[in-house]
N, C-alpha and C positions, 0 to 999 in steps of 0.2 A: 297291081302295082302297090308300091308299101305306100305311095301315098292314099290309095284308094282306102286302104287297111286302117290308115289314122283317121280316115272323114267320119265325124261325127254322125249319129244313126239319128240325134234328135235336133235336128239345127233349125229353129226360129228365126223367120226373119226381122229385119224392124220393119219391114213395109207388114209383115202379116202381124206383129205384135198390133201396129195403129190400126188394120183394116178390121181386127177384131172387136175395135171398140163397139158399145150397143150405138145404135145410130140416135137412140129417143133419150132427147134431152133431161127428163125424169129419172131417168132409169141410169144409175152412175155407177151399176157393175159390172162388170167386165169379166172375160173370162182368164184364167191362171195360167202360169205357165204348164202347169199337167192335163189343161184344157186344152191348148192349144198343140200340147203335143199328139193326141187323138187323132188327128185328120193330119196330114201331110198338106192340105191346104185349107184357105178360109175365105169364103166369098166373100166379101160385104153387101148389106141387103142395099137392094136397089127400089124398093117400095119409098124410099123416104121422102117425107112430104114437109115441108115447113109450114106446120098451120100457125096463122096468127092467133093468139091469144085474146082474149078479151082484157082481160086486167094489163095494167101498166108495166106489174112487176114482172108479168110473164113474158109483156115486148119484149123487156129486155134482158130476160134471162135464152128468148127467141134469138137471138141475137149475139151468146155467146158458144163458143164451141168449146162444151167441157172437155178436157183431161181428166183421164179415169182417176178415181181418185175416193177410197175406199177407208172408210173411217166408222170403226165398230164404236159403240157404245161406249165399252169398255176402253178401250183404245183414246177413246175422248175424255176419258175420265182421268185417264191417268197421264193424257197431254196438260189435263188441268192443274193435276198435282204437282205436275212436275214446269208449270208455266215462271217461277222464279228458279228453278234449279241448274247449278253455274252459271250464273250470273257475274260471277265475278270472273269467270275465262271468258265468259262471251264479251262481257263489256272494257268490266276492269284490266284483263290484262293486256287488249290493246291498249287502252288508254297508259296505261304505266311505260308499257313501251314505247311511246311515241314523246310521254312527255319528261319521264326521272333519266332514260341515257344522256338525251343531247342536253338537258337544264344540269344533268352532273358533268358533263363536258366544258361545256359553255362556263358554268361557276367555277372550274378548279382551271380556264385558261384566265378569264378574267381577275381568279383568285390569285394566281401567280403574279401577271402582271401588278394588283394590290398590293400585295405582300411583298415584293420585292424591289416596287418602286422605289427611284431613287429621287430625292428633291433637290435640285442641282442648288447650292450657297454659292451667291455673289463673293468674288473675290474681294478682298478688302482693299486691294489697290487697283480698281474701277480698271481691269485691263481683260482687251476684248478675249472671248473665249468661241473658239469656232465651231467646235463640237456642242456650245451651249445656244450659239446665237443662230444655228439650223434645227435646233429642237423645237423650234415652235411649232406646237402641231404633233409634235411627238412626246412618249414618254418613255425614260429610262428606267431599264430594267436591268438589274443584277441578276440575270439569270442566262442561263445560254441559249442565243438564238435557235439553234438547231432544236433543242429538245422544245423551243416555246411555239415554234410555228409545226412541228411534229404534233405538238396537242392540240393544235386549231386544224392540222390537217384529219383529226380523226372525225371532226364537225360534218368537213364536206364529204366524208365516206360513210357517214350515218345516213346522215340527211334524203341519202335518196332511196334507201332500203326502208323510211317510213310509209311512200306510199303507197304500200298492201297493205299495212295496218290501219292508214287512215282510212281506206276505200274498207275496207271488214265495218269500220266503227261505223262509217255511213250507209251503210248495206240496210241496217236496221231503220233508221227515217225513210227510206227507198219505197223498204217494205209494209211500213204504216201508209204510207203515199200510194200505194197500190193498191192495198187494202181497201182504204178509205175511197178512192178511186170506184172499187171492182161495188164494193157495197152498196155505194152512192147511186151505181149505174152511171158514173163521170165518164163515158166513154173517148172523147177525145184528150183524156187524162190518162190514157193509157196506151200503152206501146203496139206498135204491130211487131209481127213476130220475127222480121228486120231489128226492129229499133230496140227488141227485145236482146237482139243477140247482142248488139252494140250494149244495151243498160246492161248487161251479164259481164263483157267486155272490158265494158269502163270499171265496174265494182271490184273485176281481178286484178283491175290495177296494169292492163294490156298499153303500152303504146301505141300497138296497131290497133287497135280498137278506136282510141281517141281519135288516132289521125283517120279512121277509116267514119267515123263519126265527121269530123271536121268537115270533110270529104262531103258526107252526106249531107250536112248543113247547107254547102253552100251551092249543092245541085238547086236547079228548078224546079225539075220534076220529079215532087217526093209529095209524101203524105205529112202532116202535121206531125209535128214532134214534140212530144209530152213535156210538160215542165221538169216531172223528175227522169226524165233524160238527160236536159238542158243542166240539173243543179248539182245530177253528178258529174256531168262532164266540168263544171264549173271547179268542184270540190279537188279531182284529178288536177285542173289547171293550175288550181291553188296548189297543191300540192309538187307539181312540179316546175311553178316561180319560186317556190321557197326554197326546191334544193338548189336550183338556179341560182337565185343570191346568193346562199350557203357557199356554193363554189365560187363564184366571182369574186365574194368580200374576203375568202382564203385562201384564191388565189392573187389579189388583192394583197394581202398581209405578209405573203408571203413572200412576190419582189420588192415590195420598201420597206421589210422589215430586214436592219443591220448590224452589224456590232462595231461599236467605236471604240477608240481611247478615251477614256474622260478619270478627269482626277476629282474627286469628292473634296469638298474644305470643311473643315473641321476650326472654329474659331473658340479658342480660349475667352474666358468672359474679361484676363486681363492678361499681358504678355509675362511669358513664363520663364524667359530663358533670357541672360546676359549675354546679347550680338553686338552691343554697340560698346563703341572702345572713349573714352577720356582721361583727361591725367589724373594719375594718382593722388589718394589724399594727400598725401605726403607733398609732392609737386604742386599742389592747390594750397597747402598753408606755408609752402616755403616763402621765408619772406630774402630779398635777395637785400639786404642790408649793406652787404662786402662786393655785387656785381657779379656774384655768379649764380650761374640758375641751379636745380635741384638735383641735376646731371653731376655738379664738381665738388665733391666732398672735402671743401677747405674750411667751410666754417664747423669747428667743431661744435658749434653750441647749439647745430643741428642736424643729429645723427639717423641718417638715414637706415634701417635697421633692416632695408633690404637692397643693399647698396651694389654687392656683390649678384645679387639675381637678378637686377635690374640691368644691369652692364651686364650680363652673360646674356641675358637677353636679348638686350639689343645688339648685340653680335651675331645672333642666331639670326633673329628677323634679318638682318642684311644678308645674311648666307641662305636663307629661308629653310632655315632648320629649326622653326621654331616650333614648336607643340601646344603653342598657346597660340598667335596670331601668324597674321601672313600680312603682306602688304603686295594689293592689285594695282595695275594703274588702268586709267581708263579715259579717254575722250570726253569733254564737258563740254553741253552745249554754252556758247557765247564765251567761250574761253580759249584761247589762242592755243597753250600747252596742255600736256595730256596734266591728269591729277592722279599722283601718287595717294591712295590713300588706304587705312588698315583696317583688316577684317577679320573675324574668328578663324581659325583655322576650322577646314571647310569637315576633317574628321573629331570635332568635339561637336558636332551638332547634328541632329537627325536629317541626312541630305532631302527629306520630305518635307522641311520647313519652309518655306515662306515667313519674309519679314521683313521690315521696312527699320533701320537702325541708322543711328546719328556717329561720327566719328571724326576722325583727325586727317587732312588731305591736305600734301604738299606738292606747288609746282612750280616749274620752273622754267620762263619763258628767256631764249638765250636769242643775240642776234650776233652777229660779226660786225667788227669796226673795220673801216676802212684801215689798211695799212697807214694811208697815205696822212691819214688823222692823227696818227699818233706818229708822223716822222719816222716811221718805221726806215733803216737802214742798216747795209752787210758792213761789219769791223773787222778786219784782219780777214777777211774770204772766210769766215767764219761763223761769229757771234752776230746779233742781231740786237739794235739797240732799239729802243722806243720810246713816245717819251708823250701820255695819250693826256696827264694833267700830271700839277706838282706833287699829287700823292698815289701817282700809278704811272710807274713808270719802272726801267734795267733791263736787263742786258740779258738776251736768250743765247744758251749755248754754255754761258758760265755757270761753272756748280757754284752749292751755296757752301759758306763760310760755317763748319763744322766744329763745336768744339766740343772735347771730352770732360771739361769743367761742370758740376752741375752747377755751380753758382754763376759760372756765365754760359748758361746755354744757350742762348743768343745774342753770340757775338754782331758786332758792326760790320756791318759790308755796303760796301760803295756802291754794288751791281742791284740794289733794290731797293724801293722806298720805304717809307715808314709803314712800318706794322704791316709788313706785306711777308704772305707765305711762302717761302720759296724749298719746296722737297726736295727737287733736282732740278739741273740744269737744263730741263727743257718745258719745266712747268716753273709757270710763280701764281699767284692770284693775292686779292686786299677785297675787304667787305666794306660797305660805304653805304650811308643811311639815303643818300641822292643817285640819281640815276644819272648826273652830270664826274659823277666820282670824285666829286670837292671832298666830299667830308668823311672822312674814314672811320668806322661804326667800331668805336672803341668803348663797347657796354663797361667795361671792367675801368676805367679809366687805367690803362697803364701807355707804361712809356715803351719805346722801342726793342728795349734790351726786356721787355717781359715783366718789369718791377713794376710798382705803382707809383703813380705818379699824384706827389700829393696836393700839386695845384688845380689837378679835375678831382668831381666828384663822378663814384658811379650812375651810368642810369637808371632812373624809375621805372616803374612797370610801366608808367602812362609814357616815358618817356620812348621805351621801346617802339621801332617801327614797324610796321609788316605792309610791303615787304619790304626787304633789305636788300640790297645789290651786290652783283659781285663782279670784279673786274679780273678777266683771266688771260694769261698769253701765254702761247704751245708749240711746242715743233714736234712733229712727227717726222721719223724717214719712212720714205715712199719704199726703199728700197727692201724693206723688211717685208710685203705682203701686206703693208697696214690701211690700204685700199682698195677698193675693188675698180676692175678695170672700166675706163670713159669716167672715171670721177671728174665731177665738178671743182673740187679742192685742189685737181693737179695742173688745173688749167691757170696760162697766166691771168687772164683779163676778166677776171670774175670780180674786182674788188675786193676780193675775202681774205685773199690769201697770200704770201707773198713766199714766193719763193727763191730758195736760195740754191743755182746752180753755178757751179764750179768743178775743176777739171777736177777737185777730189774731195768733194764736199756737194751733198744732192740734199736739200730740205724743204720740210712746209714749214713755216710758220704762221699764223692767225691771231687773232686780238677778237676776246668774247667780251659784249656783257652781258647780264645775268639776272634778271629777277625776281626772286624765291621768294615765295606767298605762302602764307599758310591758310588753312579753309577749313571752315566748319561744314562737315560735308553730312547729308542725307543719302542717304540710297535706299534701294529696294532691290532685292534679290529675290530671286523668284525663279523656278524649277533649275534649283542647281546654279545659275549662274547672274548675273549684274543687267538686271533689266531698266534700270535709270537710276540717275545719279547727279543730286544737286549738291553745288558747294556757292560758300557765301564767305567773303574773307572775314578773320577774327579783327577782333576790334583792337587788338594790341599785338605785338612781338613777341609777347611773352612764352607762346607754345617753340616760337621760331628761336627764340632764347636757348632752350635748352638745346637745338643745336648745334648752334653759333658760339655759344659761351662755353660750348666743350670744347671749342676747336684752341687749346691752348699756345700760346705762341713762342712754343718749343720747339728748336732744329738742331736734335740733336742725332737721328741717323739721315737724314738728309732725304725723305723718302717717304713716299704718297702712294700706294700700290695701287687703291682702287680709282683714285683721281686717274694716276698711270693708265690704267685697263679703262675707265672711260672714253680716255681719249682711240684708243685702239677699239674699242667695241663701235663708238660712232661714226667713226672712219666707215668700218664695213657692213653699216647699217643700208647705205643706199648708195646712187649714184649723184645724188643732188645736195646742195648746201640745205635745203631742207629738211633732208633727213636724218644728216648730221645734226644739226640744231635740236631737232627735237627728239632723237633719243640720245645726247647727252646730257636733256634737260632730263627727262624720264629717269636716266640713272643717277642723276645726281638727288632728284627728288627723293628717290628710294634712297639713298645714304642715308638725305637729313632725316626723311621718316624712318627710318629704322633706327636713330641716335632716341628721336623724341618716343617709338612706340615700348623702349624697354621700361619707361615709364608713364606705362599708361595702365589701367584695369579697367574691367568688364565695366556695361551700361545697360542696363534693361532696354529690351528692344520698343521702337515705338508701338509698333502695331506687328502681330504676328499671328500665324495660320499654317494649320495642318493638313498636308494634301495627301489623299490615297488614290494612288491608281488602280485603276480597274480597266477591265473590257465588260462593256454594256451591252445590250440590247436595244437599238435604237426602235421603239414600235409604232408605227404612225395611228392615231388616237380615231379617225375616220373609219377605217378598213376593222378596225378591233374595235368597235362600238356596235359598224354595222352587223358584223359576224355575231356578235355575243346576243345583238337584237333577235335578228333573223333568224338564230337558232333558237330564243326563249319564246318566238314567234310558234314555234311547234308547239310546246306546253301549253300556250293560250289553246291553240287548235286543238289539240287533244283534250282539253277540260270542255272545249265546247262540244266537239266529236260526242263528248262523253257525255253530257248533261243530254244532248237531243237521241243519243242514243237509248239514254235511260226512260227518256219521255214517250219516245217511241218502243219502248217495249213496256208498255203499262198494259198492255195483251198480249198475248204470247203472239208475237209476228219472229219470233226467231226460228221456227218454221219454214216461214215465208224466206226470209235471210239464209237459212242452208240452202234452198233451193235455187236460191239467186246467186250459186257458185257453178265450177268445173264442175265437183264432185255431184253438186247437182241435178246439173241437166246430163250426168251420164248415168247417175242411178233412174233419171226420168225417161232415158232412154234405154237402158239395159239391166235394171235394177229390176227386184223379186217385188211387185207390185203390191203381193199381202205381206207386206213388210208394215213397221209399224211409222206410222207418220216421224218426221225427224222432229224432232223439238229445239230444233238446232244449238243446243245448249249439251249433247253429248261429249262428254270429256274425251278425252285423245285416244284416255285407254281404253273407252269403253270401241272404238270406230278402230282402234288395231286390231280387238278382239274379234268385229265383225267382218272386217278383212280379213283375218287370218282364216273364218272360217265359211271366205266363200270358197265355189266348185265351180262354178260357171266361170266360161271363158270367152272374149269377144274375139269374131275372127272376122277376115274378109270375105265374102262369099257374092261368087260371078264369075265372071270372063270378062276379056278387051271389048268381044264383039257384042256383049248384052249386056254391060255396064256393073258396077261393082256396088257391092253396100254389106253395110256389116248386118253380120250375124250375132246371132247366143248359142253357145256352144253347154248345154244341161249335162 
């Protein structure tokens, strides 16, 4: 058969390689493998006698069962020569590789984390931050999570491929410990040939080794086990709790490490930028000598030189077309109406700023008078008179008395009081320093007809009020859409309102008053929008002047469009008398602030701060210490590995250390015998070159029925 054709003519067994050994303990040669190819078989002598020795050392050399093991002279000489040579692959290049990959790992995650930390700056307006006030315990990192936990996951894929280099570096203390052992005659210091296969086992770095060692441990019945069994298996152990933490602390790093929003503050050492608004120089040294504020250009002997931008201005701000300011309103705590007050326009300033700025805030708190208070009653199914004090008082429904005269632009009419506005016939209102509306706030001292009157003098500045009061009375028709449906205003029995129905005549009528304050306001603004906002009333009228003193008391087209459109925008603000009240305080606030902001300019901000956003790296400071440890925990081990390895080859026991591998015990099983002793220090290429030129080949040789075992195929 062609198998018959391929069987080998010269096949050595391994039972007849060991039965050839010489049986006398003296005698340490053996024969060759061209010896043994001779005879087709090989008895072993049966004469063998174990005589005891007289001397000590002979007990115990009685007492060991050599392995052949053939060492010329020369062959000894030149294991001498060569007893430091590659030293640095035997020692040093485990050692490098166990301790510069993972200590370069470990530095360039730890290095990033470093380097890219971020130190979060306290806000300057003490206001909580949620992203900052869960950092504790963590450190922000400007770098991307994905690539940061990619670096530390290269940690726990090293870390377990080091222990066959550790087990290599300790192969050599093994080997001194055997030695010292075999030389000593320390014989329960040395392995059986069980405990052997396990110490061969645990040094390749086997799992089943260890566990089959374990195993062994903790049978009953067994034989003593050597310390250096016991300190490699220890060594191994050590070696795989450290990849162990390695992976727990990065997989550890890896679920609580996250990436948040966080904005970085950047603090000027002094505020950089005009956010805050106050009146202009000009309005600060106007002296009102004549009773008019800085708004009404009568007194020539003080020329405002930006009189015309000033008024366009405040045109703009009411329209909110202004390029320079806006006017917000906003909710104040302990203050009953909202606060109109005025801020940069939000596109002249970097929307990343933060700032804390002072400015100018008007409001204006309105309530309803009872009808029934002011006499209120229908004239002709028509008009509606009222009569609420002797200087608020006439007659709703009548238009006002128009004339084309300028020198008498305000003609006498019988249908209204003193120094009372009347636009149209459905609006009138009077300004009055009392909240009783006795006394009618005549800053200008003039008389009725608009002239002055030269038996008052104008008011002082200290004289001015704030605030001022206004008394107003309105009819709206229902019938226009100028409510929305279930209103409160349409209803009879509210108090508020009195209505006028007839078979061809449907109205509301109502009676306001009015309390218009002016306010020194603070706020703070922050990510974009009005994060608080305090106001404190000014200590005089005088801001509130310049929009009172503009209101001149001229009727000459008879007509109030935005007074008009108040009334109709607060109408269909809600369904309650409260909603009406206070968004037509709202609107009337932004009029006067928009009269006072066309003279106002910039303020240096109080306190101000520069915010960058970012997405972070949220890295828990625990999980990323213990990682960077327990990795630089290799490096320690490896310098130690390496000093005890160096210690223990101060004789050539690297020898010993080749043997105490795979390659090992199969060259000790199937290996050319007059080969020359290994010095275990043969470089790679020289062990490719002897591989490449063996000839022998191991095969199986038997049967089922008489059992199998390998052969040498010559």
């Amino acid at each position: 058969m062609e198998s018959d054709s391929l069987r080998p003519k010269r096949l050595i067994s391994f039972s007849q390689r060991v039965a050839a050994f010489p049986a006398s303990r003296n005698d340490l040669d053996h024969p060759s493998n061209e010896d043994l190819t001779v005879e087709e078989t090989y008895n072993a002598p049966t004469n063998f006698r174990n005589e005891i020795p007289s001397e000590d050392i002979d007990i115990r050399r009685s007492l060991i069962r050599w392995q052949h093991h053939t060492q010329s002279s020369d062959s000894s000489l030149r294991s001498e020569l060569r007893q430091n040579e590659n030293l640095l692959q035997t020692i040093l290049l485990p050692a490098a590789i166990i301790c510069i990959p993972i200590a370069l790992l470990a530095g360039v995650l730890f290095g990033l984390c470093y380097l890219y930390k971020i130190n979060p700056v306290d806000s300057l307006f003490d206001l909580s931050d949620d992203a900052l006030d869960s950092s504790r315990g963590f450190i922000l990192v400007n770098f991307p999570a994905t690539r940061l936990v990619f670096v530390a996951s290269f940690l726990s894929t090293l870390a377990p491929l080091l222990g066959s280099f550790i087990m290599s570096l300790y192969c050599l203390p093994v080997s001194r410990d055997l030695l010292d052992a075999s030389q000593n005659g320390a014989y329960l210091h040395l392995p059986t040939p069980f405990q052997m296969s396990l110490l061969i086992g645990v040094l390749v770095a086997s799992a089943q080794q260890l566990r089959s060692y374990i195993w062994y441990l903790l049978h009953r019945r067994r034989s003593g086990i050597p310390p250096v069994l016991h300190r490699a298996a220890l060594v191994m152990l050590l070696s795989f709790f450290l990849a162990g933490g390695v992976f727990i602390a990065d997989t550890v790093l890896h679920y609580t490490t996250s990436t948040i929003e966080f904005d970085q503050i950047s603090i000027p050492s002094q505020p950089e930028q005009q956010l805050g608004r106050g009146l202009s120089e000009y309005c600060l040294k106007f002296n009102r000598e004549l009773g008019y504020p800085c708004s009404v250009t009568y007194d020539g002997r003080q020329i405002n030189p930006n009189a015309d931008a000033d008024a366009t201005e405040a045109s703009r701000l009411f329209h909110n077309m202004s390029q320079v300011s806006e006017v917000q309103v906003a909710a104040v705590d302990k203050l009953p109406a909202d606060v109109a007050y005025l801020v940069p326009k939000q596109q002249t300033f970097n929307p990343n700023t933060d700032y804390k700025a002072s400015t100018i805030g008007i409001s204006t708190e309105c309530r309803f008078i009872n009808p029934e208070e002011c006499h209120m009653m229908l004239w002709k199914d028509y008009y509606s008179n009222f009569t609420c004090t002797d200087m608020f008082h006439g007659t709703l429904g009548m238009p006002p008395n128009v004339s084309a005269n300028v020198n008498d632009a305000r003609p006498t009419d019988p249908y209204r009081s003193f120094l009372e506005y009347k636009p149209a016939g459905n609006l009138m209102y009077s300004f009055f320093s009392d909240p009783s509306m006795e006394n009618v706030y005549n800053t200008a001292a003039l008389q009725d007809d608009g002239n002055r009157n030269a038996t008052l003098q104008p008011y002082t500045d200290a004289q001015l009020v704030n605030p001022f009061y206004m008394g107003l009375a309105a009819r709206v028709d229902p019938s226009s859409g100028n409510f929305v449906t279930g209103s409160q205003m349409l209803k009879d029995d509210n108090n508020s309102t009195f209505l006028v129905n007839t078979s061809d005549n449907n109205f509301v009528d109502f009676l306001l008053s009015c309390a218009v304050t002016s306010y020194d306001v603070s706020y703070t603004w922050l990510n974009g929008g009005l994060e608080s906002v305090e106001a404190v009333p000014t200590s005089n009228g005088s801001v509130l002047e310049i929009f009172h003193g503009s209101l001149l008391y001229f009727t000459v087209t008879g007509d109030d469009p935005d007074m008009q459109n108040f009334l109709t925008q607060a109408s269909l603000a809600g369904t309650t008398t409260e909603s009406f009240l206070r968004e037509y305080g709202s609107l009337y606030s932004t009029k006067a602030l928009s009269v006072i902001g066309g003279y106002t300019t910039g303020r240096m901000a109080i306190a101000e701060q520069q915010r960058e956003h970012m997405l972070l790296s949220k890295v828990p400071i625990a999980p990323l210490a213990i990682l960077v440890a327990w990795s630089l925990s290799y490096t320690l081990l490896g310098f130690i590995l390496a000093f005890k390895a160096f210690w223990a080859s101060r004789d050539n026991v690297r020898d010993i250390a080749a043997k105490l591998s795979l390659v090992g015990l199969s060259q000790a099983a199937f290996g050319d015998k007059h080969s020359e002793p290994s010095s275990g220090g043969n470089s790679l290429k020289e062990k490719t070159v002897d591989n490449q030129s063996e000839t022998r080949r191991v095969l199986v040789d038997g049967s089922a029925a008489q059992g199998f075992e390998f052969g040498v195929m010559v």
